[in-house]
C-alpha positions as CSV (number, residue, x, y, z in Angstrom):
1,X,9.8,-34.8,-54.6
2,X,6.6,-33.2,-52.9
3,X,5.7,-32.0,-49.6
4,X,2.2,-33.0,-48.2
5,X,2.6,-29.7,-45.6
6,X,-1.5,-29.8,-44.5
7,X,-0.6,-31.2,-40.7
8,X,2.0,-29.0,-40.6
9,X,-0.1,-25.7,-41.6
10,X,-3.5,-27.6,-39.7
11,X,-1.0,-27.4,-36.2
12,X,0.3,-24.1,-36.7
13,X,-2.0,-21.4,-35.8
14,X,0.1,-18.3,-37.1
15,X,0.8,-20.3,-40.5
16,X,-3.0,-21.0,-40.8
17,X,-4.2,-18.1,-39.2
18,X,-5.6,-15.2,-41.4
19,X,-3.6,-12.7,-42.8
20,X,-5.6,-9.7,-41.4
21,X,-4.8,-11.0,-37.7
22,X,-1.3,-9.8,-38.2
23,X,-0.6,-6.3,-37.2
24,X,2.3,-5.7,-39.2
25,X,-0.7,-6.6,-42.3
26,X,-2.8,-4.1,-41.0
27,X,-0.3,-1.3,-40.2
28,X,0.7,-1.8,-43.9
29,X,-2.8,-1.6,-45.1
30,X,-3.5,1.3,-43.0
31,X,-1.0,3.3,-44.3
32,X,-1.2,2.2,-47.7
33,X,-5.4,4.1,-46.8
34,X,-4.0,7.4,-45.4
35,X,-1.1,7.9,-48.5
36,X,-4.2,7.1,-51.3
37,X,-5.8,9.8,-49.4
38,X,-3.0,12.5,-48.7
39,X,-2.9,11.5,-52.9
40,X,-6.4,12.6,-53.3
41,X,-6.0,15.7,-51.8
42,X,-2.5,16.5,-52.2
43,X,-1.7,15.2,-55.4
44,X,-2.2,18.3,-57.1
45,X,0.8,19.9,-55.6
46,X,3.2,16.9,-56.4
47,X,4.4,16.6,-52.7
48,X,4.6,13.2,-50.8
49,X,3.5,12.8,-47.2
50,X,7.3,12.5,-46.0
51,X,8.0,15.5,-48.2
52,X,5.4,17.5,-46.3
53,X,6.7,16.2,-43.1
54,X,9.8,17.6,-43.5
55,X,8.1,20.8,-44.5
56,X,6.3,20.9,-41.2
57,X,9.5,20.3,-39.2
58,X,10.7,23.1,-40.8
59,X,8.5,25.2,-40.1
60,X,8.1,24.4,-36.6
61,X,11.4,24.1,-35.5
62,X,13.6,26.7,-37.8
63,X,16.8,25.5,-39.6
64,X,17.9,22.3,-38.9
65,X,21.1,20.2,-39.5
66,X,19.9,16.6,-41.7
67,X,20.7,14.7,-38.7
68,X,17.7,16.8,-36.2
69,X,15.9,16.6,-39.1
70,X,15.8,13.1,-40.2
71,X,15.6,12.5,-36.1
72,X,12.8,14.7,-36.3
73,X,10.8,13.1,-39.7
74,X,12.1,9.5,-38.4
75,X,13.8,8.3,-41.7
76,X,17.2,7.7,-41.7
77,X,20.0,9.9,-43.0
78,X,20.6,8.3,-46.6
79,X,16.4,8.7,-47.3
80,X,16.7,12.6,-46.0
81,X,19.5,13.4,-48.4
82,X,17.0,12.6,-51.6
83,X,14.5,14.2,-50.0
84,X,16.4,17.1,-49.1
85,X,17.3,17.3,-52.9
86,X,14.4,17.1,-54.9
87,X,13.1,19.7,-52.7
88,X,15.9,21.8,-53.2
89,X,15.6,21.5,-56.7
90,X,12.0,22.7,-56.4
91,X,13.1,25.7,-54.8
92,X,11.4,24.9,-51.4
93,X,14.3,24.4,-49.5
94,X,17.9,26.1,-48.6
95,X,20.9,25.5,-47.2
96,X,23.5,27.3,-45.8
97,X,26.8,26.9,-43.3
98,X,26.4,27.1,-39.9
99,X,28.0,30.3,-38.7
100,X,28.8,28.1,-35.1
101,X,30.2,25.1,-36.5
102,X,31.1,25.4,-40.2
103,X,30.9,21.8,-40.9
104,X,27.4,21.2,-40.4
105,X,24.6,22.3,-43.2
106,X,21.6,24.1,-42.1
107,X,18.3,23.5,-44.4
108,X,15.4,26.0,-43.9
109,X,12.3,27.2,-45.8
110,X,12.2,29.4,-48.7
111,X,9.7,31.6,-49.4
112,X,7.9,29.0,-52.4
113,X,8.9,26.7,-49.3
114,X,6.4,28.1,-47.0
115,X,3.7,29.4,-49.6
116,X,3.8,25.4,-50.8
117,X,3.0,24.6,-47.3
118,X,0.2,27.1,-46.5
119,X,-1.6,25.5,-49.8
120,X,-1.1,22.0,-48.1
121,X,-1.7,22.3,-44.4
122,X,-5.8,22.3,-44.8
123,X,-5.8,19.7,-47.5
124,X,-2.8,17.3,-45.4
125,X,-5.2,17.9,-42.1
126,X,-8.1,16.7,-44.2
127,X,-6.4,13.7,-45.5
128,X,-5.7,12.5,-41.8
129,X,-9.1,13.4,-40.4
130,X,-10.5,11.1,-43.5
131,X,-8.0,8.8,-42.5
132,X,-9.6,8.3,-39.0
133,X,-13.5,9.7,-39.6
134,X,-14.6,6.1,-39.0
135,X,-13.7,6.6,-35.6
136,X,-15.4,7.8,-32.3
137,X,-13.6,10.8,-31.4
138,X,-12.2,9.6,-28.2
139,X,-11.0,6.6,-30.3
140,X,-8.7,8.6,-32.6
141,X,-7.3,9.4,-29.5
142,X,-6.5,6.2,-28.2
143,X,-5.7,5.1,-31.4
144,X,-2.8,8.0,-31.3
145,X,-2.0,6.2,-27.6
146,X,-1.6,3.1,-28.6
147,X,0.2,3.8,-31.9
148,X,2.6,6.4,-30.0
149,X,3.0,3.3,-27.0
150,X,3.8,0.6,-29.6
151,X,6.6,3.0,-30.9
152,X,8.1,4.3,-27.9
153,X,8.6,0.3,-26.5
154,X,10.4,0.1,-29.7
155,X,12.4,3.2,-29.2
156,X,15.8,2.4,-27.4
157,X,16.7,5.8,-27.0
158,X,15.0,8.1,-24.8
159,X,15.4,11.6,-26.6
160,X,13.6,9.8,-29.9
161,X,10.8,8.6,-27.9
162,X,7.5,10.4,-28.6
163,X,6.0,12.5,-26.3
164,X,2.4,11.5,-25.5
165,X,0.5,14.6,-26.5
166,X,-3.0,15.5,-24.4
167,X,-4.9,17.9,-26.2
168,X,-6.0,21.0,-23.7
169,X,-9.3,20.1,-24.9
170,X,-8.6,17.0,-23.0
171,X,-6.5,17.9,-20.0
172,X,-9.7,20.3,-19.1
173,X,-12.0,17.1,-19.4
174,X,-9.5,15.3,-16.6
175,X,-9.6,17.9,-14.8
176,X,-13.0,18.8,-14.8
177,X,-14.2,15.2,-13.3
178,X,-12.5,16.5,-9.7
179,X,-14.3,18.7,-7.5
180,X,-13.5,22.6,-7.8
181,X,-12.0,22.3,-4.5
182,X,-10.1,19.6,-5.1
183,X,-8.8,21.1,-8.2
184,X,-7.6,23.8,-6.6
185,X,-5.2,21.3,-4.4
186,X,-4.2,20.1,-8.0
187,X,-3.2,23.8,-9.1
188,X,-0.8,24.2,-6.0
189,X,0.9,20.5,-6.4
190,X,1.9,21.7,-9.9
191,X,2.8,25.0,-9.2
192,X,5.6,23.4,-7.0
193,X,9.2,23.9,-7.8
194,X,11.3,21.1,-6.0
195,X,15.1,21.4,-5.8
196,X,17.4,19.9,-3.5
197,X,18.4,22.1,-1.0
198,X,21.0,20.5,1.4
199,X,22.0,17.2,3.5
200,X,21.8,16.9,7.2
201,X,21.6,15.2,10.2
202,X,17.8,14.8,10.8
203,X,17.9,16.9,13.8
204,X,19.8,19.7,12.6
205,X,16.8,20.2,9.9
206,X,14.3,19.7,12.4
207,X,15.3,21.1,15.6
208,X,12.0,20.7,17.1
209,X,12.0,17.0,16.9
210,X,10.8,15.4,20.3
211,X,13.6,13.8,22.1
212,X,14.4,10.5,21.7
213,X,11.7,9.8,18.8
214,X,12.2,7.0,16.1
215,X,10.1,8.0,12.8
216,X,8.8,5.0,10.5
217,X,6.7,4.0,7.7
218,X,2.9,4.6,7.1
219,X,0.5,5.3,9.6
220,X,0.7,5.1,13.6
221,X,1.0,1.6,15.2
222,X,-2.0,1.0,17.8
223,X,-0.2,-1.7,19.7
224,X,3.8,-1.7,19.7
225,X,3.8,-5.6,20.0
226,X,2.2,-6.1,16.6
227,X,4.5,-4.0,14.9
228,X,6.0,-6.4,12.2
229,X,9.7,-8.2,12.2
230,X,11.3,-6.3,9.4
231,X,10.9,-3.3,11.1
232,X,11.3,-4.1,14.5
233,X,15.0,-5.1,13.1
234,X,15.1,-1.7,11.6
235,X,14.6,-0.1,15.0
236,X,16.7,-1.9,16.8
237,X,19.6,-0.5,14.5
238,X,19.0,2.8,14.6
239,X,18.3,3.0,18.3
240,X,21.6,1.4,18.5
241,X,23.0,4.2,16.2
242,X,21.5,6.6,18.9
243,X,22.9,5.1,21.7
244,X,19.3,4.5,23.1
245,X,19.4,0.7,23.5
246,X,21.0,-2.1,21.8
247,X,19.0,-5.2,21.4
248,X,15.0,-5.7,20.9
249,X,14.0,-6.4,24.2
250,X,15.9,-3.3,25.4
251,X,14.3,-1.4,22.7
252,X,10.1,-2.5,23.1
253,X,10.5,-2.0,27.3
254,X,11.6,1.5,26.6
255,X,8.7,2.0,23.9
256,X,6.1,0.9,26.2
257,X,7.4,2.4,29.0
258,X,7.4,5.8,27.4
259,X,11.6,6.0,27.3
260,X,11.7,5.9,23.7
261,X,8.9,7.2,21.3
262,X,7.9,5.6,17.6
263,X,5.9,8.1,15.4
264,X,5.0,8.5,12.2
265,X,7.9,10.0,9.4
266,X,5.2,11.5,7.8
267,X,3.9,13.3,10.7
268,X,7.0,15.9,10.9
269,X,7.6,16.1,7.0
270,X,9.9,12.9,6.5
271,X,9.2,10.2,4.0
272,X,11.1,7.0,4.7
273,X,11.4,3.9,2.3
274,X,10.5,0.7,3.2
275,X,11.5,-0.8,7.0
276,X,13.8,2.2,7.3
277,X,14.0,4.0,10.5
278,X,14.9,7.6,10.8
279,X,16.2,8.8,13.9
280,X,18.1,12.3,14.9
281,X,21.5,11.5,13.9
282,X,20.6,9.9,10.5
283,X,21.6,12.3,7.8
284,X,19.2,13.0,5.3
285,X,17.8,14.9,2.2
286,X,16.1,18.5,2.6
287,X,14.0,18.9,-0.7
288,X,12.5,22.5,-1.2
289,X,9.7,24.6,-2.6
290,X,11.9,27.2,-4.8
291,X,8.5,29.0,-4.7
292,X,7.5,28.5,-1.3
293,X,11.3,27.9,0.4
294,X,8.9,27.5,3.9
295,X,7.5,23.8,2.4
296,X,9.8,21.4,2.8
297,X,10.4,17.5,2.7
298,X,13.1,15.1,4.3
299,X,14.3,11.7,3.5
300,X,17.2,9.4,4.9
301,X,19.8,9.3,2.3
302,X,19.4,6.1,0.8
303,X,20.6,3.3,2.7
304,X,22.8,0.9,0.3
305,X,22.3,-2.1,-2.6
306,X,20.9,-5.3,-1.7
307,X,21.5,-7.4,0.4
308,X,22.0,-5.8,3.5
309,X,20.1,-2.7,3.5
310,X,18.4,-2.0,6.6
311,X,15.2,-1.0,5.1
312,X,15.0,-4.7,3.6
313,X,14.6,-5.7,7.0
314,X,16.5,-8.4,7.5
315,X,18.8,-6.8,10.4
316,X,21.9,-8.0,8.7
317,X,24.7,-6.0,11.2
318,X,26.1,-5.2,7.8
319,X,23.4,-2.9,7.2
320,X,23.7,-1.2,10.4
321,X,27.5,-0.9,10.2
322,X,26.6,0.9,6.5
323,X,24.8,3.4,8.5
324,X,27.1,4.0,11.3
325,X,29.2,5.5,8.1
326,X,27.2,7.4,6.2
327,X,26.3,9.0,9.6
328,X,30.0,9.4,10.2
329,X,31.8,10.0,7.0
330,X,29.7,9.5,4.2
331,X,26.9,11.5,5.0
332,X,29.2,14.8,5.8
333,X,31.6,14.4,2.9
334,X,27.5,14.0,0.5
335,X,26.8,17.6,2.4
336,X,30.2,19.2,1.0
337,X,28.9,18.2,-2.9
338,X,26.1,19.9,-2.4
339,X,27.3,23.2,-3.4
340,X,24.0,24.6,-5.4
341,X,20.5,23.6,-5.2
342,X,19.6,21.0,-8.2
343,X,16.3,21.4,-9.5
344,X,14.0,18.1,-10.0
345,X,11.7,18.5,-12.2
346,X,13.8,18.0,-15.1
347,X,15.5,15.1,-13.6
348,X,12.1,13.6,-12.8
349,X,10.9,14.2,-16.9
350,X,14.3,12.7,-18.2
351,X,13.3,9.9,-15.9
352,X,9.9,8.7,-17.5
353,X,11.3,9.9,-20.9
354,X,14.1,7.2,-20.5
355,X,12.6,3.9,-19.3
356,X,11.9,5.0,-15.4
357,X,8.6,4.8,-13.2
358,X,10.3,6.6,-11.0
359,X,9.8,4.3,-8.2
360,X,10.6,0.3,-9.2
361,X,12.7,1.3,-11.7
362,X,14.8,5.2,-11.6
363,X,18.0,4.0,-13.7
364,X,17.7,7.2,-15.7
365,X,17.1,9.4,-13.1
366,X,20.1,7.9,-10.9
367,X,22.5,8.3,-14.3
368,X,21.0,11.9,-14.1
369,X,21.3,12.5,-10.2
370,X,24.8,11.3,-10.2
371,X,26.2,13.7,-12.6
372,X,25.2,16.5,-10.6
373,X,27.1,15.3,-7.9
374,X,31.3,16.3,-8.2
375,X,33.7,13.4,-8.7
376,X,35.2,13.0,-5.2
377,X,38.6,11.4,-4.0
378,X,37.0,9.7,-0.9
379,X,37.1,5.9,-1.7
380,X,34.6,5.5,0.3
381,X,31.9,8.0,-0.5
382,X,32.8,7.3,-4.2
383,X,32.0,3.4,-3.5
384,X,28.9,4.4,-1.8
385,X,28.0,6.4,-4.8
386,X,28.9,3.9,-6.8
387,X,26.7,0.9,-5.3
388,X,23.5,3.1,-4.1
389,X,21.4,2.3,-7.1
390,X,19.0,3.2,-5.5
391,X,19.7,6.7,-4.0
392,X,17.7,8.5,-6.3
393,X,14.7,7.4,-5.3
394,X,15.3,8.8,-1.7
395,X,15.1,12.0,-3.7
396,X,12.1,11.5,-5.6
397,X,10.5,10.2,-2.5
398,X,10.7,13.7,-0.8
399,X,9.8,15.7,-4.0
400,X,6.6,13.7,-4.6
401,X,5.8,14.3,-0.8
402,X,6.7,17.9,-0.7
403,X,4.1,18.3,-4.4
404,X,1.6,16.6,-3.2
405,X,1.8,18.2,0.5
406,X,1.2,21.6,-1.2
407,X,-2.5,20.7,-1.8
408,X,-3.3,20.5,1.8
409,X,-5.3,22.6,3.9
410,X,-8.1,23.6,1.3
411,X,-11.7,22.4,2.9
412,X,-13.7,19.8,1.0
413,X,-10.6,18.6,-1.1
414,X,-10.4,15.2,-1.8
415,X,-6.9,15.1,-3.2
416,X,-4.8,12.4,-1.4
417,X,-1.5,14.8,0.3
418,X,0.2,11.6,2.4
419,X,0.2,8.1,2.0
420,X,2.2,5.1,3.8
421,X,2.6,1.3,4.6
422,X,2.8,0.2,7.8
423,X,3.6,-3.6,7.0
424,X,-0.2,-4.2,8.4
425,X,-2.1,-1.0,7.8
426,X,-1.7,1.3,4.2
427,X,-2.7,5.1,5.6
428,X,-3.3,8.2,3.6
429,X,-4.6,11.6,4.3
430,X,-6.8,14.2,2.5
431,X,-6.6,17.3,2.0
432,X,-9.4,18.8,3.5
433,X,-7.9,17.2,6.2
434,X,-3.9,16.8,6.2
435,X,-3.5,15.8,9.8
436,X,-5.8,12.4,10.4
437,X,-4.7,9.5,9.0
438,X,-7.2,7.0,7.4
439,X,-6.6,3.8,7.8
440,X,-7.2,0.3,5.9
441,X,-5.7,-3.4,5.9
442,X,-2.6,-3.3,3.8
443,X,-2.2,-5.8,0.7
444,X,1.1,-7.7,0.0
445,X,2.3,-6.4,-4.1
446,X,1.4,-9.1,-6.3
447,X,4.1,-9.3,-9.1
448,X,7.5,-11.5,-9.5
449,X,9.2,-12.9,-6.7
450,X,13.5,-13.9,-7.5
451,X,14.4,-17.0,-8.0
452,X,14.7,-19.6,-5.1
453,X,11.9,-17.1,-2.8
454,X,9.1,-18.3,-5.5
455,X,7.0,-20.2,-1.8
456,X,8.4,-17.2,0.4
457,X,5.9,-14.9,1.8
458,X,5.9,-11.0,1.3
459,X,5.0,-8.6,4.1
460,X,1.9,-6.2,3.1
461,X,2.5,-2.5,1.6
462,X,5.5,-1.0,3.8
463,X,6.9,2.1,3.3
464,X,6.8,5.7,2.5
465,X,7.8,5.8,-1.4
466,X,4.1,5.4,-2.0
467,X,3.9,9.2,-2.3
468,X,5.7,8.7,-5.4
469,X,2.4,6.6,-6.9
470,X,0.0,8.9,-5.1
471,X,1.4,11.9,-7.3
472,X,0.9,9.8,-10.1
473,X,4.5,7.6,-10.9
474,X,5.2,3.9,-10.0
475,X,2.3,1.9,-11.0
476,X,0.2,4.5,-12.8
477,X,3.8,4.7,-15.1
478,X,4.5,1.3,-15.6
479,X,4.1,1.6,-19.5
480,X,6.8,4.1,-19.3
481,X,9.3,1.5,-17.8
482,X,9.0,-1.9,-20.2
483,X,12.0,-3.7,-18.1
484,X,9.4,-4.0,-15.4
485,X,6.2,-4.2,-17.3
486,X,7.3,-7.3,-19.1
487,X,7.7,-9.3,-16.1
488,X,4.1,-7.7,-14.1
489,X,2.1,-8.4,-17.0
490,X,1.0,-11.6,-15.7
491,X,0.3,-10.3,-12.1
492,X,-1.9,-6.7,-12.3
493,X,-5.0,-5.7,-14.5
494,X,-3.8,-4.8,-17.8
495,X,-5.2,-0.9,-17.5
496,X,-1.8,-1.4,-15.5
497,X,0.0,-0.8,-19.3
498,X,-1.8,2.5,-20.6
499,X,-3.2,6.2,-20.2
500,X,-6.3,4.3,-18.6
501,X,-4.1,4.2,-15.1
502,X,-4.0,7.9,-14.9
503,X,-7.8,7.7,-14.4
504,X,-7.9,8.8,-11.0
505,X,-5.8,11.4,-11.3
506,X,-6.3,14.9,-11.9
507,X,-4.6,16.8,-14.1
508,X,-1.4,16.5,-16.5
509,X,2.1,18.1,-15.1
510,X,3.0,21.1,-17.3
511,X,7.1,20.2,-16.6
512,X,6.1,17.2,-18.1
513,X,6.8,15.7,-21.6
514,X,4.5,13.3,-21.1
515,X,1.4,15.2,-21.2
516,X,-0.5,11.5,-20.9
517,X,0.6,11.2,-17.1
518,X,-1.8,12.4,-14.8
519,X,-1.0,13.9,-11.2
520,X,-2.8,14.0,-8.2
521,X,-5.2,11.1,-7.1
522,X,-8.4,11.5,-6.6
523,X,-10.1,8.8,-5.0
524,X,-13.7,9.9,-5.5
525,X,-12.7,9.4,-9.4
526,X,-13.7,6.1,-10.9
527,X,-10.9,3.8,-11.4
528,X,-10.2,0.2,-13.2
529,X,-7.3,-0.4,-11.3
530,X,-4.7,1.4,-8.7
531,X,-1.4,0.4,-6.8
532,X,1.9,0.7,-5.6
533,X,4.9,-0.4,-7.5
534,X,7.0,-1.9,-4.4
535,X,9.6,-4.0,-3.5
536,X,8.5,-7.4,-1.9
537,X,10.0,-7.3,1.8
538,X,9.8,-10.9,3.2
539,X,7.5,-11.4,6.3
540,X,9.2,-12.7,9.0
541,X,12.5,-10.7,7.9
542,X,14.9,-13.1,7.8
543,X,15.8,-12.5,3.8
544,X,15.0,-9.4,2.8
545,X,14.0,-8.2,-0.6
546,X,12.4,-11.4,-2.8
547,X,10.9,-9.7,-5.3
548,X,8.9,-6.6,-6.8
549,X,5.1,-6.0,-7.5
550,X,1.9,-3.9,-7.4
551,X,0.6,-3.7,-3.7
552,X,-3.5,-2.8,-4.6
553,X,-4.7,0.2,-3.5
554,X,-7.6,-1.1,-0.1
555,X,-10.9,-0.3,-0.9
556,X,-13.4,0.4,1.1
């Protein structure tokens, strides 16, 4: 019995499609090119392309056990051992017992080994440069992008991810597109060594903090009554915690009557998330310059999970009976742990190396975080630990403010040292001049909202953590973190998903694997897109947190 299959194939437009549409045709054509060509020039020494890349890894890293090495030449185990014995037999290779752990096998060159090699390396760079000569030169580079982008979002494990590679060739090019002063702002945000210093009450790490002064989000309100819901829950709470007042109206008489004062976190070093307010008693993060211990950063410790949090703005009193105990047990026994300072940078690469922004998403820097932090036998500071998913990113907040803080102060900079949402206005300042804000409409982040808050509205960009995207994380990293690219790829300009976000930023980081990111924004750079990853904060803060996006950067 036949088949008449021609509606079936007429319908179907990956059946009927061509051939050479499919990537997975093209990769195998590709490669099938580049080994005729490594043939053509390496034939004559009888050594494959993976044979030669285990010869490189050799030489580059020293002796290796098979399992680095197979890691390190991605083929599995069962491939390397043939590979490792035909070379052997050629006398290229040896082995020997590790003198630390004499069940594991070392391989390394011999002598032939690296002569062979020597021979090969011009002819094997050839073959590749043939491979690509079709190409503009800036396209074999993105061609590498891509290729190492594909692979990494296929890559489950962090430590086998590829690190994106910017030649110095390169880096100088970014760099060079900024102004010399601005660079020089650039030069001091990288040469900044932030570590974790201590936790405090806020006004035990600033002493000189004006009496009875609240500290929130973004720029400086110009008229108290417009300030927006979710905030005005916030501080009501932790003028309560103060002992200052205990209900809203109490709270806005004493504002405009002068009794109580709101200011700007950023103003006195503090970085706050969201609807958070920070007031004296609040205990809170000192992040430090180990090579300037005078620059400093603060940030409240983070403030709890969902739904409650205060700095979701929803004045649940659940969140501001969380507060009342990390200001009076919590916070004190987090200030014992803290024995020795913990250096960031490291956490902050292992981060973006493991499926992090560092600002929507910091999973892997939490994990990280958390295991510098002793095992405790107070219930409640080990629940705390436990459900603060998020208190990380309180960290990272004040070491992306304390980076990009150290490029103020040098004239004609443009390098952006502060940034802020109000919940109306987004503020930032300059370098060349740290200490006036500039001001413009914010923008609500465009991006998923949870099910069920799909017709709720979200209040414009609120919050502090947008320091952390003004260095050069959140949004600019969203191909770094594929759990939350998948669901914005709908919602922001697709630039959103590659190096071409990092346009209007500087420089790369040298602590950084991923030479790719770029730190530092510019705003005088051109740009196709730039945002900040946020959490959506409902408007008229009655449910909190409905979803997550990219709030766009305000022109003009």
């Amino acid at each position: 019995m036949t088949h008449d299959n021609t509606q079936t194939a007429s319908s179907d437009p990956w059946r009927n499609g061509s051939l050479t549409s499919r990537p997975g045709v093209l990769i195998r054509r590709l490669h099938q090119i580049h080994t005729a060509l490594f043939a053509l020039e390496c034939g004559d020494q009888n050594i494959t392309p993976v044979m030669y890349s285990v010869l490189s890894a050799l030489q580059q890293g020293g002796a290796m056990d098979q399992t680095t090495l197979a890691k390190a030449v991605a083929i599995d185990k069962t491939n390397m051992t043939d590979i490792l014995d035909r070379l052997k037999r050629r006398g290229l290779i040896k082995r020997r017992v590790s003198s630390s752990d004499r069940r594991v096998r070392l391989t390394s060159l011999t002598e032939e080994g690296q002569h062979i090699l020597d021979i090969l390396d011009e002819k094997a760079q050839r073959a590749h440069e043939r491979t690509v000569e079709s190409l503009a030169p800036e396209d074999r580079t993105r061609l590498i992008e891509m290729m190492t982008q594909i692979i990494n979002a296929n890559t489950p494990n962090g430590d086998q991810k590829i690190p994106f590679v910017t030649s110095g060739d390169r880096s100088a090019e970014s760099i060079s597109k900024s102004s010399a002063t601005t660079q020089k702002s650039y030069q001091k945000l990288i040469a900044v060594e932030p570590i974790l210093q201590r936790i405090a009450i806020l006004a035990e790490l600033i002493p000189t903090l004006p009496d009875r002064t609240l500290l929130h989000a973004g720029p400086p309100f110009s008229d108290f009554n417009n300030i927006p819901k979710p905030m005005r829950h916030s501080i009501v709470a932790t003028a309560s915690l103060e002992g200052w007042a205990t209900s809203e109206e109490d709270v806005f008489a004493k504002l405009q009557n002068g009794d109580l004062h709101l200011r700007p976190a950023q103003d006195f070093d503090v970085v706050t998330p969201l609807a958070f307010i920070v007031g004296p008693s609040v205990y809170c993060l000192e992040v430090v310059d180990q090579a300037a211990p005078g620059n400093r950063r603060f940030s409240p410790l983070n403030d709890g999970p969902a739904p409650y949090a205060l700095r979701l703005g929803n004045g649940h009193p659940e969140g501001l009976a969380l507060l009342r105990r990390l200001s009076t047990h919590i916070g004190p026994k987090l200030a014992e742990m803290i024995t020795t300072p913990i250096a960031l940078l490291t956490i902050l690469d292992h981060g973006l190396k493991n499926g992090d922004d560092l600002h929507g998403q910091v999973a892997a820097a939490q994990e990280k975080v958390r295991t510098l932090f002793p095992d405790t036998d107070d219930a409640e500071t080990k629940d705390y630990l436990a459900s603060a998913g998020q208190f990380a990113l309180n960290i990272i907040m004040a070491a992306a403010s304390l980076m990009i803080g150290a490029g103020a102060g040098i004239a004609d900079s443009d390098m952006v040292v502060a940034c802020g949402g109000n919940g109306l206005e987004m503020g930032y300042k300059l370098a060349s001049d740290p200490d006036i804000w500039i001001t413009r409409p914010a923008l609500s982040p465009v991006g998923v909202k949870f099910e069920g808050q799909e017709m709720a509205q979200a209040l414009p960009a609120i919050g502090d953590s947008a320091v952390i995207d003004a260095l050069g994380f959140g949004a600019a990293c969203l191909r770094t973190t594929p759990s939350l690219a998948e669901g914005y790829r709908d919602h922001v300009h697709p630039d959103f998903f590659s190096p071409a976000a990092h346009a209007p930023f500087i420089g790369p980081h040298p602590a950084l694997s991923d030479q790719s990111i770029m730190v530092g924004l510019d705003l005088t750079r051109s740009r196709t897109c730039l945002g900040i990853n946020l959490g959506m904060v409902e408007k008229t803060g009655t449910t909190g947190l409905i979803g997550r996006g990219v709030s766009p950067w305000p022109e003009g």
